[in-house]
C-alpha positions as CSV (number, residue, x, y, z in Angstrom):
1,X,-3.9,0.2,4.8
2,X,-7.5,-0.4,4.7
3,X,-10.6,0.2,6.8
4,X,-12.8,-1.3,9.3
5,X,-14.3,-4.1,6.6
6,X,-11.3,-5.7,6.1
7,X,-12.0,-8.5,8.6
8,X,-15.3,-9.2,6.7
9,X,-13.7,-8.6,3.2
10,X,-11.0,-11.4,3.6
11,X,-14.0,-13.9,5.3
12,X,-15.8,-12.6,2.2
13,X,-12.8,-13.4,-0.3
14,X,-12.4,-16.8,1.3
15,X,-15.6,-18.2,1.0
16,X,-15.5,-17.2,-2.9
17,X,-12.8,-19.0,-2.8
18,X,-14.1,-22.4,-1.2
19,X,-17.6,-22.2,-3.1
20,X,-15.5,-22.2,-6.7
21,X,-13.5,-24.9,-5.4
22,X,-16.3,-27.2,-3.8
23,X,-18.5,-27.1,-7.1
24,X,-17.5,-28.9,-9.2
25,X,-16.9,-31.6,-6.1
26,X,-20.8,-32.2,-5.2
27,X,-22.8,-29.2,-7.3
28,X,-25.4,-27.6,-4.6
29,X,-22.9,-27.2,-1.8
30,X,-22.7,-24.4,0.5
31,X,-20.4,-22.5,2.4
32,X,-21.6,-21.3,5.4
33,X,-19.9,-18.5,7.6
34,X,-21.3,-19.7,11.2
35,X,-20.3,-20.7,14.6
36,X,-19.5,-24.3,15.1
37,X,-22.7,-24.8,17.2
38,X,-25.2,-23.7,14.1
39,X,-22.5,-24.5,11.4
40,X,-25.5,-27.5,10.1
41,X,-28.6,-25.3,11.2
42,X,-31.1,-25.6,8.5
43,X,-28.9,-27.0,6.1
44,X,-29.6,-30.1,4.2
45,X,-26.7,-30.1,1.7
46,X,-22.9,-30.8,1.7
47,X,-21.4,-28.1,3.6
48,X,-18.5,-26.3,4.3
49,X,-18.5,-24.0,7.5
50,X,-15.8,-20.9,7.9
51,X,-15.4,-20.1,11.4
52,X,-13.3,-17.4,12.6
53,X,-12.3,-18.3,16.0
54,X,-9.9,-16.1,17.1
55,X,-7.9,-12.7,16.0
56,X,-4.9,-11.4,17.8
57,X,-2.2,-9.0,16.7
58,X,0.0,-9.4,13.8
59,X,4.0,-9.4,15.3
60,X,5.5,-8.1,12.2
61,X,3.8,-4.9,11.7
62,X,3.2,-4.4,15.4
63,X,6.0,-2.0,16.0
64,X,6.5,-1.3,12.0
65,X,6.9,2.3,11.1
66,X,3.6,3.0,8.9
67,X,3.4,3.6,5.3
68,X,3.1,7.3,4.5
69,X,4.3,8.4,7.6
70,X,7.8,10.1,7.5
71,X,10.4,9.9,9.8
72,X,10.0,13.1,13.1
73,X,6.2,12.6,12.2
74,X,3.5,11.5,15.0
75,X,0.9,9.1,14.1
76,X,-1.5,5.9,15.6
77,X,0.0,2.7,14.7
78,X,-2.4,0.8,12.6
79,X,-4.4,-2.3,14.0
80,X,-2.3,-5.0,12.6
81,X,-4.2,-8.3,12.6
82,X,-3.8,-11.9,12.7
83,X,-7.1,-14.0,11.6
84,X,-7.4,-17.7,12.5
85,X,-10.1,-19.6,10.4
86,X,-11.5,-23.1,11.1
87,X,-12.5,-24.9,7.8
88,X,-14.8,-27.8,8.5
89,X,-17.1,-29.7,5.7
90,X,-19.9,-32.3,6.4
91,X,-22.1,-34.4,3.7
92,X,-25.6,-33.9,3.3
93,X,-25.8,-38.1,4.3
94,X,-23.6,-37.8,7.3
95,X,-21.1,-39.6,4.8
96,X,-17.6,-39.1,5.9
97,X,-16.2,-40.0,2.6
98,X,-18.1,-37.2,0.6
99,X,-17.0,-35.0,3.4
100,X,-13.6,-35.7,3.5
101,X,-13.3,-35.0,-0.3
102,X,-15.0,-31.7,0.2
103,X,-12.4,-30.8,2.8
104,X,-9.8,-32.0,0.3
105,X,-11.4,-29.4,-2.4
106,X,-11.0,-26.6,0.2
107,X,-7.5,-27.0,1.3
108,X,-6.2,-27.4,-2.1
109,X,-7.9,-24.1,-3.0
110,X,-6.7,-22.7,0.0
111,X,-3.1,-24.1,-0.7
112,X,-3.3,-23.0,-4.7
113,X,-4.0,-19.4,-2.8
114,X,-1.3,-18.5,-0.3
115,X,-1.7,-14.6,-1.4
116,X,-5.2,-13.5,-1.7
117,X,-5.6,-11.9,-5.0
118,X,-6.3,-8.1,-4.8
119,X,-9.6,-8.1,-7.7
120,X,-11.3,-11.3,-5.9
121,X,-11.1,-9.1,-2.6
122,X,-12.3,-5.7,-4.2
123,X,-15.1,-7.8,-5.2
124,X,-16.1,-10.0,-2.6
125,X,-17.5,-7.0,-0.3
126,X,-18.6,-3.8,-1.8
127,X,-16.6,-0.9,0.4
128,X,-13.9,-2.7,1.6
129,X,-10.0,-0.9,0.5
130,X,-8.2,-4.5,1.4
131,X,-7.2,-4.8,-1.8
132,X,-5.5,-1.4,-1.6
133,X,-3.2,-2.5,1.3
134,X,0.5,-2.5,0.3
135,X,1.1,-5.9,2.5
136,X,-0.4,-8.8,0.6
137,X,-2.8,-11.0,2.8
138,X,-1.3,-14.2,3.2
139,X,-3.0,-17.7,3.8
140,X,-1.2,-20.2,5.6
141,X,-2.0,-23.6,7.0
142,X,-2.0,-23.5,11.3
143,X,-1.3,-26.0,13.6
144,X,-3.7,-26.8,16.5
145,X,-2.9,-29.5,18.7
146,X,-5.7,-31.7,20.2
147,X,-6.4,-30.1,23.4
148,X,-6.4,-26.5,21.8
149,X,-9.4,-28.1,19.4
150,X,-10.7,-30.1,21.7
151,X,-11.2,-26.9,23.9
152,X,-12.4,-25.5,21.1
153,X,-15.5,-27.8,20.2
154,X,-16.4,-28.4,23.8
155,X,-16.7,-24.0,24.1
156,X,-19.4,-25.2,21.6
157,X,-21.1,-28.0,23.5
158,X,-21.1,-29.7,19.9
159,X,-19.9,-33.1,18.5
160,X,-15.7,-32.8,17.3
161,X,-15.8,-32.8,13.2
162,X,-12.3,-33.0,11.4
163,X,-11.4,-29.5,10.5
164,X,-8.3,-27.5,9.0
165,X,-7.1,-24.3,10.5
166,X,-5.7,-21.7,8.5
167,X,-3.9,-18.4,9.8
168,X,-4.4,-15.2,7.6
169,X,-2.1,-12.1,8.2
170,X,-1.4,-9.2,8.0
171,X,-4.7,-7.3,7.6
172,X,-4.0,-3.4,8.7
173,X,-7.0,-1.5,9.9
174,X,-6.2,2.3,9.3
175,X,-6.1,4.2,12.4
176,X,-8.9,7.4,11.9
177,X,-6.5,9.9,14.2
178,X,-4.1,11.7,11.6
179,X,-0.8,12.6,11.6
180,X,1.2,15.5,13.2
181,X,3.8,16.0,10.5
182,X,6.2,18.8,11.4
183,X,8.4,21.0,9.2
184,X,11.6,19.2,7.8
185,X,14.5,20.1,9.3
186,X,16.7,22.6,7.5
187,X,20.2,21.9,8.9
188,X,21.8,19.1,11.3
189,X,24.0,21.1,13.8
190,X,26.9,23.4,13.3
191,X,28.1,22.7,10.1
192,X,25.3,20.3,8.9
193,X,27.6,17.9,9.1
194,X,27.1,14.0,8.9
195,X,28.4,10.5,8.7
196,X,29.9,9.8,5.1
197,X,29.9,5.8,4.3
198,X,31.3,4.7,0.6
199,X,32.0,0.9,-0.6
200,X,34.1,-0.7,-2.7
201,X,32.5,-3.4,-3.9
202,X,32.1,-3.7,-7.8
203,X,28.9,-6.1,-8.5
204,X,28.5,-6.1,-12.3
205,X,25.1,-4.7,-13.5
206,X,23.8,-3.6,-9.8
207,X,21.7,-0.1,-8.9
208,X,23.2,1.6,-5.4
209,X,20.4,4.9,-5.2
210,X,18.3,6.6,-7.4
211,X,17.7,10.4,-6.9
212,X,16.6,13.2,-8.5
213,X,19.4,14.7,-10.4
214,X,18.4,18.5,-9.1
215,X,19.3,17.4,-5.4
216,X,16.1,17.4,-4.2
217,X,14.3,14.7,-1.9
218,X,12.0,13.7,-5.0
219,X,11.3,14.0,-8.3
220,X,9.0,15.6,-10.2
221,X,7.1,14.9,-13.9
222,X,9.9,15.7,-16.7
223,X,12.6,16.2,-14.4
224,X,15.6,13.9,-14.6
225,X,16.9,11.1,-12.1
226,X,20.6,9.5,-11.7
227,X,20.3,5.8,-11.2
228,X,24.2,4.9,-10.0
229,X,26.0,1.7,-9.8
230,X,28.5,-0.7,-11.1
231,X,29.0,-1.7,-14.7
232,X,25.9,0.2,-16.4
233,X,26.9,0.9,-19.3
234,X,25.7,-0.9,-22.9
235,X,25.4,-0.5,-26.7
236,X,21.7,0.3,-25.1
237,X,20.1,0.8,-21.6
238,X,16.1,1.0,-21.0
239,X,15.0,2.2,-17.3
240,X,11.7,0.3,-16.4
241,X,9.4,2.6,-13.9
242,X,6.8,0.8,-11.9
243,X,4.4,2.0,-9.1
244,X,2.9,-1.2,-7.9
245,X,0.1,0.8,-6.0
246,X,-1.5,2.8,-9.0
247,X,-0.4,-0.3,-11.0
248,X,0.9,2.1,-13.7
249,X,4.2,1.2,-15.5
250,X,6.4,2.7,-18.4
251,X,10.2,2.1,-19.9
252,X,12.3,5.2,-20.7
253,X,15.2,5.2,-22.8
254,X,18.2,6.3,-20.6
255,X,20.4,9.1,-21.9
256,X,24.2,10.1,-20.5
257,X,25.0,6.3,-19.7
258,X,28.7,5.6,-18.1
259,X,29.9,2.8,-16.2
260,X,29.0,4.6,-12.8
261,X,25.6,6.0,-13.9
262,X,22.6,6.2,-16.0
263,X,20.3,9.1,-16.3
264,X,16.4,9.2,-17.5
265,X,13.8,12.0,-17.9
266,X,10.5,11.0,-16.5
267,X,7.7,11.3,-18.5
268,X,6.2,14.7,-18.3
269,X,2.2,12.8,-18.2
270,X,-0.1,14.2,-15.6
271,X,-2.9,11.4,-16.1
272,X,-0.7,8.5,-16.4
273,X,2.3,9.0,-14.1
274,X,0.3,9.6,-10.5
275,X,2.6,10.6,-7.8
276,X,3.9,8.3,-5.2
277,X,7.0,5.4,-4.7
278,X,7.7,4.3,-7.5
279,X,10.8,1.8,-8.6
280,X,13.4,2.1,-11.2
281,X,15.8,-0.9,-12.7
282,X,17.9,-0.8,-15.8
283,X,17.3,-3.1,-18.9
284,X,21.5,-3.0,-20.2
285,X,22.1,-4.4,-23.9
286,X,25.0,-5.4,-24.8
287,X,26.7,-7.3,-28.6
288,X,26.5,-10.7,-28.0
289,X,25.2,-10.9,-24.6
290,X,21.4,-11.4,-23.6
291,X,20.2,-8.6,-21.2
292,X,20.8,-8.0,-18.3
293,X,18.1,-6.9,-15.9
294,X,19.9,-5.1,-12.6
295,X,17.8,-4.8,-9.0
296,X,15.1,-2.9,-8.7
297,X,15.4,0.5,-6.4
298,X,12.7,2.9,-5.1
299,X,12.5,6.9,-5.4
300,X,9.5,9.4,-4.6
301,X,7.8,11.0,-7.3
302,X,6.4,13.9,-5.9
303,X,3.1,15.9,-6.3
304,X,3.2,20.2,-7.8
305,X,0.7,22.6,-6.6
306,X,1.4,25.2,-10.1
307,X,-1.4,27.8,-8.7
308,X,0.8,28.7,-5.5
309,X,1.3,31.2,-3.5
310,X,-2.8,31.4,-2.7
311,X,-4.7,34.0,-0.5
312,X,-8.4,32.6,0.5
313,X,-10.7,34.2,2.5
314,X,-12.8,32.8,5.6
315,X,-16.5,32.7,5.3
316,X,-18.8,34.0,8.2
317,X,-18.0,30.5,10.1
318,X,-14.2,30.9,10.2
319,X,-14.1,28.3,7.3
320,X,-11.2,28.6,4.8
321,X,-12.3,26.7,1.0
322,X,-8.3,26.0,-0.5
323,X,-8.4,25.2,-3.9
324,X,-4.7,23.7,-5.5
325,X,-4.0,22.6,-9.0
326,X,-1.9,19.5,-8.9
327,X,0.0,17.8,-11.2
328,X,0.5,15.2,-11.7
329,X,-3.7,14.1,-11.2
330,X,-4.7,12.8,-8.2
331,X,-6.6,9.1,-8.6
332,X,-9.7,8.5,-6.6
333,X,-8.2,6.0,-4.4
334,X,-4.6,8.0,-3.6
335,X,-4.3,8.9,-0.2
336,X,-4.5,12.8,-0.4
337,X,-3.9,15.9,2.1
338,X,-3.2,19.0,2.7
339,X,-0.5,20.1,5.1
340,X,-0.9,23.7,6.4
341,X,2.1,23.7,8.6
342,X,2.0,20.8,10.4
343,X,-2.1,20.3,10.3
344,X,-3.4,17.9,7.6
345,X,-6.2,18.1,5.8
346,X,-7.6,15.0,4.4
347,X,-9.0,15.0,0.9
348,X,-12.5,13.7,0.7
349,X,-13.7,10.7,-1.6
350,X,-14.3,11.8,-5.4
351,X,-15.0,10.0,-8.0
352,X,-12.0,10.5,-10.9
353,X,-8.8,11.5,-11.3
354,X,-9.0,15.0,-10.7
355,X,-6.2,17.8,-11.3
356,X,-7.7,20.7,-9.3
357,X,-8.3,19.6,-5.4
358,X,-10.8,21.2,-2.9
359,X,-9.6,21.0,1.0
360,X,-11.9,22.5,3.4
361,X,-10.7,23.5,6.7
362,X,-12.6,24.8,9.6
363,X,-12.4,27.3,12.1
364,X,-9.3,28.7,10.3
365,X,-6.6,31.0,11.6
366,X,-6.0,34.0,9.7
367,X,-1.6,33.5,8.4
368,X,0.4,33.2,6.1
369,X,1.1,29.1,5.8
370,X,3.9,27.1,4.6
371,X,2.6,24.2,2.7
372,X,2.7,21.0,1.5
373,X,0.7,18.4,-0.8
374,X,0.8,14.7,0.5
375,X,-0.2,11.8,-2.2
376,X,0.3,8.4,-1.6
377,X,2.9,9.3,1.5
378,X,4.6,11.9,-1.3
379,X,4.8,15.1,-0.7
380,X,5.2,18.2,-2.6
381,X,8.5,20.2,-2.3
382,X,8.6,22.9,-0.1
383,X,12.3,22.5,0.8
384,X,14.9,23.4,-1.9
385,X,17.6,21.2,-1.4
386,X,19.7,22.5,-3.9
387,X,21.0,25.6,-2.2
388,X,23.4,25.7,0.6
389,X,22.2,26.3,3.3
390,X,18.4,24.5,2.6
391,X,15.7,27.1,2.2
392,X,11.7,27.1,2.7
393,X,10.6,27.9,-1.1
394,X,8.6,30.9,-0.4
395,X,6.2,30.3,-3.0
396,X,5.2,27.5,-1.5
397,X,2.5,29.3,0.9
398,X,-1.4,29.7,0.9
399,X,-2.5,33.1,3.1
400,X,-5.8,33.1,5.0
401,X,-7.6,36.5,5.5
């Protein structure tokens, strides 16, 4: 998700994206970013004016669970967004034909653009964290009939010029209110009993799950993960890891391959394997056959706090200074906090990837805290979901004096 100069960065991105494209069609032209009314106010050029004339909420992610936040967990909804542009272009003679042609260059720019690249948005307005959003912003040709634009350029009080609306969604405006995460749940009732589903289907070459091969919810650098299935096995089989939001990739050479499953050690690489989701498909080789690439499938990769359990002390202000090595690093645009209990505390902006993290948390209650790192919706295990019943792992605590 992104913050409040989203709307701004994608009307940014898109007039980059109509200046390239009008150019090369009469060299000198503008775009403008005005209201209809003023869109020719000083301008003695061919034009083209982006208007955004209306923004309303964005249906799919109105009621969408948000990224990061776990299930049991209470959190503001984003501000999902819908933006509606108006693209209009006049000549610099009043000559419809020059402006029809820059109109042309604009919607086939537009059209050659339905996703909105993430680098032309990082650069188009200096602040903006658009480009950081895990939903791609999408540009796509709207309809308006003509009373809606005739509505529209009477609003105005200004003479109707032909004009292309465009609908862009979804931008998500991070909500600044955090999160109430609650400790997991140990146990589901008498018995911890639950439902048990199993298929029967045999597609060849597919992934079912991948999970940690320890039992617990997420994995961890140089631990092992089972990636199960139909028809795995090969003369060779590669695992390709991706994490789409740190852009950071690598292929691992699976070992203990049947039929059923494949296993693979993940690289034990603090600065190049960042915590978060990450996604895991199998490269098979076989004599004779080209390879075959199965589904993709996500898992969690979770964060390590190695200088737990911690006692800090308060400072004359009731402020407590919690200072945790993590591994692997934490990038300088993860999503980073601190969970004492079920408070969060957010991790400032820094500047590099950074393996030792500063939280500061004020007016501080003296106890003895379970806790929990969160990167990139990740967080560190506290739960040991090996043993039987599930325990809290009792190192897992920081102590305020």
């Amino acid at each position: 998700m992104s913050n409040a100069l989203a709307i701004a960065a994608v009307t940014a991105t898109l007039r980059n994206l109509l200046q390239n494209a009008i150019q090369p069609l009469s060299p000198g032209a503008q775009v403008t970013v005005r209201p209809l009314d003023r869109a020719r106010e000083n301008i003695t050029v061919d034009s083209v004016n982006l208007f955004l004339y209306n923004t309303g909420p964005d249906a799919a992610w109105r009621n969408a669970l948000l990224p990061g936040v776990h299930p049991g967990e209470l959190a503001q909804p984003p501000l999902a967004l819908t933006l509606w542009y108006l693209v209009t272009s006049y000549s610099q003679a009043d000559d419809d034909t020059v402006s029809h042609r820059l109109l042309g260059g604009a919607m086939s720019a537009l059209n050659q653009a339905p996703v909105l690249d993430r680098a032309a948005i990082q650069a188009a307005l200096p602040g903006n964290d658009l480009y950081l959003q895990a939903e791609r912003v999408r540009v796509t040709p709207g309809t308006l009939d003509i009373e809606e634009i005739s509505k529209l350029w009477t609003a105005f009080q200004t003479n109707y010029r032909i004009s292309a609306a465009y609908q862009v969604s979804a931008v998500l405006i991070q909500n600044p209110v955090g999160v109430s995460a609650p400790l997991p749940v140990l146990s589901r009732g008498p018995g911890d009993q639950g439902p048990l589903a199993q298929t029967s289907l045999a597609v060849p070459g597919v992934l079912r799950s991948v999970a940690p091969a320890d039992g617990q919810l997420s994995a961890q650098l140089g631990g092992v993960i089972v990636l199960t299935g139909d028809q795995l096995s090969g003369t060779s089989v590669q695992v390709q890891l991706a994490n789409q939001r740190q852009a950071a990739t690598a292929t691992v050479t699976a070992t203990d391959v049947t039929d059923s499953s494949v296993q693979v050690q993940l690289p034990d690489d603090p600065a190049g394997f960042p915590a978060g989701i990450w996604t895991a498909q199998a490269v098979i080789s076989r004599a004779g056959q080209p390879d075959w690439v199965t589904n993709e499938l996500p898992f969690a990769l979770a964060p390590a706090m190695t200088n737990l359990p911690l006692t800090v002390t308060r400072n004359a202000a009731d402020t407590a200074t919690i200072t945790v090595n993590c591994k692997p690093n934490v990038g300088p645009d993860q999503d980073c906090a601190l969970l004492l209990g079920p408070a969060p505390v957010v991790l400032p902006s820094r500047a590099g990837p950074l393996a030792a993290l500063t939280f500061t948390v004020p007016r501080a209650v003296k106890g003895k805290y379970p806790v929990r790192l969160r990167v990139d919706g990740v967080d560190s295990l506290l739960v040991d979901a090996a043993t039987v019943p599930p325990k809290f792992d009792p190192d897992q605590v920081v102590e305020i004096e």
